[in-house]
Each structure stands twice: as C-alpha cells, then as structure tokens.
C-alpha positions in Angstrom: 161.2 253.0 -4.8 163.1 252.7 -8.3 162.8 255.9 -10.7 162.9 254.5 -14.1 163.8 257.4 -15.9 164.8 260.8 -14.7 163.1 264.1 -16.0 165.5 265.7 -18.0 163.6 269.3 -18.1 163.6 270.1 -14.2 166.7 272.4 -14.5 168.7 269.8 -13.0 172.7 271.4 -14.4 174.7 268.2 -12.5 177.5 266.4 -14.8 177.7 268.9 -17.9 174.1 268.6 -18.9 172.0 271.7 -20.0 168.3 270.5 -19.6 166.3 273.3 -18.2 162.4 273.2 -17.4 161.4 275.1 -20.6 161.9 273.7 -24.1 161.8 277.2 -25.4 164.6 278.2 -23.3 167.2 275.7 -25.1 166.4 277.2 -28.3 169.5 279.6 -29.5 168.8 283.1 -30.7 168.1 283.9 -34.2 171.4 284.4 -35.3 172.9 281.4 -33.7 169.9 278.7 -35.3 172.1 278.0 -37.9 175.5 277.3 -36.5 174.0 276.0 -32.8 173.4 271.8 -32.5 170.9 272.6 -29.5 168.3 270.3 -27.6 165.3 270.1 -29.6 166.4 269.3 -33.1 163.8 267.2 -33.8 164.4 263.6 -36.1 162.0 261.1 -37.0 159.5 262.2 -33.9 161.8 262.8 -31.2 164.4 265.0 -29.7 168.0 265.0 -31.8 170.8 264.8 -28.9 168.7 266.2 -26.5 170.6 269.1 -24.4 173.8 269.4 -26.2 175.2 272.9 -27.3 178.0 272.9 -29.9 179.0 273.3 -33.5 182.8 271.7 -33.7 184.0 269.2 -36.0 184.7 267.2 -33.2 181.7 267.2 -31.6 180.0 266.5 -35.1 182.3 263.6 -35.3 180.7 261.8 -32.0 177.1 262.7 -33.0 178.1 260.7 -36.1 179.0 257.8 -33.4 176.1 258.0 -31.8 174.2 257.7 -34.8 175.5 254.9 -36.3 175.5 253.0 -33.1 172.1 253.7 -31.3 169.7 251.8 -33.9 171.6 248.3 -32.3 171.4 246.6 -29.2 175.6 246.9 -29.0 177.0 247.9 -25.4 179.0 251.5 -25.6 181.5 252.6 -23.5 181.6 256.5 -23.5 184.6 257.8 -22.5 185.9 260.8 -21.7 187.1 263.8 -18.8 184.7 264.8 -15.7 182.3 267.3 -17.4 182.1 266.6 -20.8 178.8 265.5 -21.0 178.9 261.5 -21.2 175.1 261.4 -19.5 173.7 263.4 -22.4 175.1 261.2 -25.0 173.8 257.8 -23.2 170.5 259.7 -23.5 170.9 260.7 -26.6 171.8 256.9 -27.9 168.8 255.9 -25.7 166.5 258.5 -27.2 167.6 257.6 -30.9 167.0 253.6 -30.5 164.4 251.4 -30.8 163.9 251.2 -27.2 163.3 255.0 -26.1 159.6 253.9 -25.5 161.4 251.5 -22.5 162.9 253.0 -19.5 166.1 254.3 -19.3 167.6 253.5 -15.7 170.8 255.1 -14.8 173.2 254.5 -12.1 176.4 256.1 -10.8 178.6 253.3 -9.9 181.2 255.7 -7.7 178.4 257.1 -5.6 176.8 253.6 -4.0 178.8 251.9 -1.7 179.6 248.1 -2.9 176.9 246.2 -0.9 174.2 248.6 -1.9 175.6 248.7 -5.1 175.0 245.2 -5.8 171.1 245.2 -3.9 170.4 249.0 -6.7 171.8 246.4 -9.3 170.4 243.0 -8.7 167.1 244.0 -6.1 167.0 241.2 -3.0 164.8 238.8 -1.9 162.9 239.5 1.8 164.9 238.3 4.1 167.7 238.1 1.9 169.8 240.3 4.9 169.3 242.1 7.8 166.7 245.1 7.1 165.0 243.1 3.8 162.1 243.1 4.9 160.8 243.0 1.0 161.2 242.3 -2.1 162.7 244.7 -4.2 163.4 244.9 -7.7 166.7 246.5 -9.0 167.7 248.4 -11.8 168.3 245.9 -14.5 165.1 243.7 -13.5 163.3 247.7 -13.7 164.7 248.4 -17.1 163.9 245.5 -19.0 163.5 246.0 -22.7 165.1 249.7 -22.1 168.7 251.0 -21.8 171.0 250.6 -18.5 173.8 253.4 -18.1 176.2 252.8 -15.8 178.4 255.9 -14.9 181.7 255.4 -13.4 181.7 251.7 -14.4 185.8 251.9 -13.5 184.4 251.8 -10.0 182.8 248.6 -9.7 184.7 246.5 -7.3 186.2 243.2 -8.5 184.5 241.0 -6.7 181.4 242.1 -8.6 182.6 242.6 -12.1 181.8 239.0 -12.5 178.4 239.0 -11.4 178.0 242.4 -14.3 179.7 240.2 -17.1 177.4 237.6 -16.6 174.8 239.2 -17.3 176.4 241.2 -20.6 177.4 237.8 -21.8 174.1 236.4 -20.9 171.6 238.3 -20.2 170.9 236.5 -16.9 171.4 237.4 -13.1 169.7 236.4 -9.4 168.0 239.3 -6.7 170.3 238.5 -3.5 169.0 236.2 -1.5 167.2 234.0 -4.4 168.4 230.9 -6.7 166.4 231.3 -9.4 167.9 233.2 -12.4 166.2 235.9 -14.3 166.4 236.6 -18.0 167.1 240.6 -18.7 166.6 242.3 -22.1 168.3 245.5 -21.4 171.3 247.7 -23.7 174.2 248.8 -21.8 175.8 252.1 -22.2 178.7 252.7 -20.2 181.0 255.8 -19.0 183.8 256.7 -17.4 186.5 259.0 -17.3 189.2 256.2 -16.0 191.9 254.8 -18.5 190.3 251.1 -18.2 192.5 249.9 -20.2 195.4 250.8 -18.0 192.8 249.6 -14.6 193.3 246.4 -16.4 197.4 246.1 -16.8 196.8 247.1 -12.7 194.6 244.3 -12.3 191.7 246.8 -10.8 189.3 245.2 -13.8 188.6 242.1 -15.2 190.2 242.1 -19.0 186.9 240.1 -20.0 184.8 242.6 -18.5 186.8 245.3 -20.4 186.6 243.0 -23.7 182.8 243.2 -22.8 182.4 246.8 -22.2 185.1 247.9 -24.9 182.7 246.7 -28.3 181.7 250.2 -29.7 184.2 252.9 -27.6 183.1 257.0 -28.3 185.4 259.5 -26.7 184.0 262.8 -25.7 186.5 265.7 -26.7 187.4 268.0 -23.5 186.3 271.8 -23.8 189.9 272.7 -24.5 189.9 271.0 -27.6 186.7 272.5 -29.1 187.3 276.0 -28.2 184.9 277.2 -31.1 181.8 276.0 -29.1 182.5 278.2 -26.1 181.3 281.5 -27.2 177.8 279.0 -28.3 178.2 277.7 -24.5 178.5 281.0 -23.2 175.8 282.6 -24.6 173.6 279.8 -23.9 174.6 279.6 -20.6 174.1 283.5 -19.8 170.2 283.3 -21.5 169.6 280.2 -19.7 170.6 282.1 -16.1 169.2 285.4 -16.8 165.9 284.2 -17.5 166.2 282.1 -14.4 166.9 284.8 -12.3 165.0 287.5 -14.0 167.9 289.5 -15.3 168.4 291.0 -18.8 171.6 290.4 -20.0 172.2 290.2 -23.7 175.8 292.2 -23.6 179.1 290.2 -23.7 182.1 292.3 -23.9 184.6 291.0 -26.4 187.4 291.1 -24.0 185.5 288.8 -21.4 184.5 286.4 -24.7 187.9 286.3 -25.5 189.3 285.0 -22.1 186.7 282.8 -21.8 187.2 281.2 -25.1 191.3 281.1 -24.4 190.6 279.7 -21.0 191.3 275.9 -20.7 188.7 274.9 -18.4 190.3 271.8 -16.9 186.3 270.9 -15.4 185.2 271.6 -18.9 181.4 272.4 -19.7 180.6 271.8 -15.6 183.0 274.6 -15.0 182.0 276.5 -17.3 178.4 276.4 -16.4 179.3 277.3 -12.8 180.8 280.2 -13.8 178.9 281.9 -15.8 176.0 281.2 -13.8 178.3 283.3 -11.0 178.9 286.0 -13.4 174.8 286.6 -14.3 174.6 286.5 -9.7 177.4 289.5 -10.2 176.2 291.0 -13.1 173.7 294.4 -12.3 172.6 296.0 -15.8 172.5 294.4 -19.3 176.2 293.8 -19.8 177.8 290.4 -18.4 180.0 291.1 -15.7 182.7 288.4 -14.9 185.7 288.1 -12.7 187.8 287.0 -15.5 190.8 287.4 -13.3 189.7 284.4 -11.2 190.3 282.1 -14.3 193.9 282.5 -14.0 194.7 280.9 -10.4 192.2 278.5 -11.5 194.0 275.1 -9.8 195.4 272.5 -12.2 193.5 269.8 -12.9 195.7 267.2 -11.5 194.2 264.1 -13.0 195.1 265.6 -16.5 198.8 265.4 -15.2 200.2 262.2 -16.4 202.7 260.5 -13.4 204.6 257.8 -15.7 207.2 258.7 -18.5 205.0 255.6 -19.7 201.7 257.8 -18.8 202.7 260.9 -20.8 203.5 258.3 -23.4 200.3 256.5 -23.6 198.8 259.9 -23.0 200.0 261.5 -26.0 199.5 258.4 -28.6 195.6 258.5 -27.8 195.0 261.9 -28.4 197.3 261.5 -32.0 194.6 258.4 -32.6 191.4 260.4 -31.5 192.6 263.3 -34.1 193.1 261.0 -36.8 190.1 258.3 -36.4 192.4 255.5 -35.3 193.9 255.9 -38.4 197.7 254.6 -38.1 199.2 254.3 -41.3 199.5 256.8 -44.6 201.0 260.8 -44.9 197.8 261.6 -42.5 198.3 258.6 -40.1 199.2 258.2 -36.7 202.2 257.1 -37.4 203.4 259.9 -39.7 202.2 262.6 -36.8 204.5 260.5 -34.6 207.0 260.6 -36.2 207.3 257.0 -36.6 207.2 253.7 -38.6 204.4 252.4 -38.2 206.1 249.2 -36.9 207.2 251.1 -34.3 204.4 252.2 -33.4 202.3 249.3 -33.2 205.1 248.1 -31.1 204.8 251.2 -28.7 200.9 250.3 -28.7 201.0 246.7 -27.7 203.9 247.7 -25.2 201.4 250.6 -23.8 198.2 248.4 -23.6 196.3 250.7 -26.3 194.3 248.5 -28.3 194.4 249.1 -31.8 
C-alpha cells in the first residue's frame, strides 16, 4: 500500500529533519523566540517552514527562495550536502503552495533498486510481470494534484530518465504493463547532493532532463558555513532529547558551546543531531556532558574533497556565486572576488560546465 504523505510529528530525526511528536516541544525557550526561525511559525493558516531551526543570513536567504517559488507549479531542484535538510524545504514549498491540501508523495531514488524503482513510480498493470498479481497505483498516479519529491534524483538510471522527462515535459506516463497513457497533475521538487551538472559532462544524465530539473535551483548552505545557528541547533537539540528521555538538562558549558560551534561537522545538522543526542545518553545531572574530544578524529568527509585540479576549480567558483547571488560582475561581483575579468570568467564557466 502507497503512503501519501508521511507524518512529520512521529519523532522520526532521519536526513536533518527535527519534527518531533509534540508541537510544543519545537518551540524555543523564551529568550531564544526572537532570534529562533522554529517549526510552527504560523502564516496565512499553516505552518511557516515547518521543522527548521536557524537564524543566519543564509538560511534567511533560501527561506526567501522558497517563498517566492512555492505559490507556482515550477519544478525545483534543491541542492545541497547530505544533512542539510533538503526534505524539510520540499515540505516547506509543499506546505506553502496552493496544493498542501493534495498529497505530498515522496521518494528516495538511491534507496529502490531500478526495476522497483520504475513499478513505486509508474504502478503496473496485473500481470504486467512475474508476481503482479494486481493493479497497483504508483506514486505520481497517488499524488495527483499534490507535490512529488524525488530525493537523490542523480540516481535515477539512464535508461529511465526518459520515461521521468516525459512526464515533466508532459504531464503524461503508462503503469508497466499497460498502453494507455495517463494524464498527471503533479509539482516536482527535486534533491540531491550530486554535482548534476558535472553527471551530465560524464554522460551519467540526460542534459534535457537536467534542463528540465534545473528551472528554479536553491542550494542549502552546509553547517559550516552558518556557524551562528549552531548554538540555536544545540540547544534545541539538547531540550528536544532531554524531554525524550526524561532528563533535565538546561546547562551548557561555554567551553563545550564553543567547540561545538568551531566544529566543522562534515555530516552537518544529521551529525550534529546524533551527537548531541549521545551527549544527553552521557550526561547524569543538569549540566550537558559531551565528549568533545571525539570531534577532533572525526573522519574527513571525503566527498567534500575535490579529485580534479578542474574539481577544486569548479568547486571554489560555486561557492564565490552562492556568496554573491550569482552576481558576476561589479566591485561586489564574482568576478572581482576572483580575481578576475569577468571575461575570464565566464570563459572559466562555460569551460567548467557551470551554468550561468
């Protein structure tokens, strides 16, 4: 059976999420209302980027995205590292569109092998192939008139991006096993925390299926680069557990908020969450106890590690376009940051396969 939606207040922490099973329990202390962008900010009758702790110009910046974007029907491709939260902000465009009446059916496109990828995607036919004894809708057919998210779209195999772009271009697919097509009125939202544009120079995806995927990109900023929200992360993080495990901890030494915050956290908000929900297990009175010297062997995060003089290249030119807005040219440009022409670096661009 196909769950349209999944409950987002059963506690379930997978993927940098914070949902929890109370509303209450997402609400920040007094002193941090003010500063903390939590869960149930309520707008226009309904939760406000449901789940999401942080404060950071940064983060501000893709709430902005997310606004402008979720009152259309256009696809989005989220983007961003493992952990940064790219489910909560499909929700969130979800829950702030027309459609967050209509289900919103997600899938992770790494976790399903390729033929039952396809059958969770299309549904089949009875008798469509051995053990079909039914027919079964799938999660586009199930979705209609609500949002699709497809995490991990970098995964898809090739030989059925062209079935997926058919029905972005068209709206229009067939169950295995059947001839007749099916319209579909569904938004797609997209994630993944693959360069796609670099899976397409390597011929792992279609360039019109990136063309199709690509029309309204947000990038999620790692931990590292919003260290300000940590100490909100960490406190919410530390109520969240205590009350879960009927502890009273509302002591956080400076010294341990200090490493955390310096910390780099290479599995960003799903590391930190792990963590700290060790240190409440450790922690015995009212002051957080936490085996700060385990942060330091913490492995390195070898997908961060570019492998190409070309990689480190490409590497460092999107994160000089994500701090300035895509802005190339002027003193405050791209460009200038570089320290380039601009000529130059459009050339580097094009050469690099970063769309402008």
């Amino acid at each position: 059976m196909i769950c349209c939606e999944m409950n987002r207040h059963e506690g379930q922490l997978g993927d940098g999420t914070f949902s929890v099973s109370s509303h209450d329990l997402l609400r920040p202390s007094a002193h941090l209302a003010d500063s903390v962008i939590t869960s149930r900010k309520i707008k226009d009758g309904h939760a406000d980027f449901d789940g999401i702790v942080g404060c950071s110009s940064s983060l501000r910046e893709v709430f902005s995205l997310v606004r402008t974007v979720a009152p259309t029907t256009s696809t989005v491709l989220i983007e961003g590292e493992t952990g940064t939260g790219k489910e909560l902000i499909a929700r969130a465009i979800h829950d702030l569109s027309p459609r967050r009446e209509r289900p919103f059916m997600k899938l992770n496109c790494a976790a399903i092998p390729l033929g039952l990828l396809e059958s969770e995607l299309f549904g089949y036919e009875k008798g469509a192939f051995t053990g079909a004894v039914t027919r079964r809708i799938g999660r586009l057919e199930a979705a209609h008139g609500g949002t699709v998210f497809l995490d991990e779209v970098g995964e898809i195999p090739l030989e059925l991006q062209a079935k997926l772009l058919r029905v972005l271009q068209e709206s229009e697919f067939e169950r295995l096993g059947s001839t007749q097509s099916l319209h579909v009125d569904v938004r797609f939202v997209t994630a993944t925390n693959r360069c796609l544009d670099q899976m397409v120079s390597e011929q792992k995806l279609r360039s019109d299926l990136f063309y199709r995927l690509h029309v309204f990109p947000i990038t999620l900023p790692p931990l590292r680069d919003r260290p300000e929200d940590i100490p909100l992360l960490v406190r919410h993080f530390v109520k969240l557990f205590s009350i879960r495990m009927c502890k009273q901890i509302d002591d956080i030494p400076d010294d341990v908020m200090a490493a955390l915050t310096k910390y780099k956290w290479p599995g960003n908000i799903r590391e930190l969450e792990n963590f700290i929900e060790r240190c409440v297990i450790l922690s015995a009175g009212s002051k957080l106890y936490a085996p700060i010297q385990k942060l330091k062997s913490a492995p390195k995060s070898e997908a961060c590690e570019p492998i190409t003089l070309a990689d480190a290249e490409r590497d460092h030119i999107r994160k000089t376009l994500h701090r300035t807005n895509g802005i190339l040219a002027g003193p405050n440009g791209a460009a200038a940051q570089l320290g380039v022409k601009r000529t130059t670096l459009y050339y580097r661009m094009e050469k690099l396969g970063i769309p402008r």
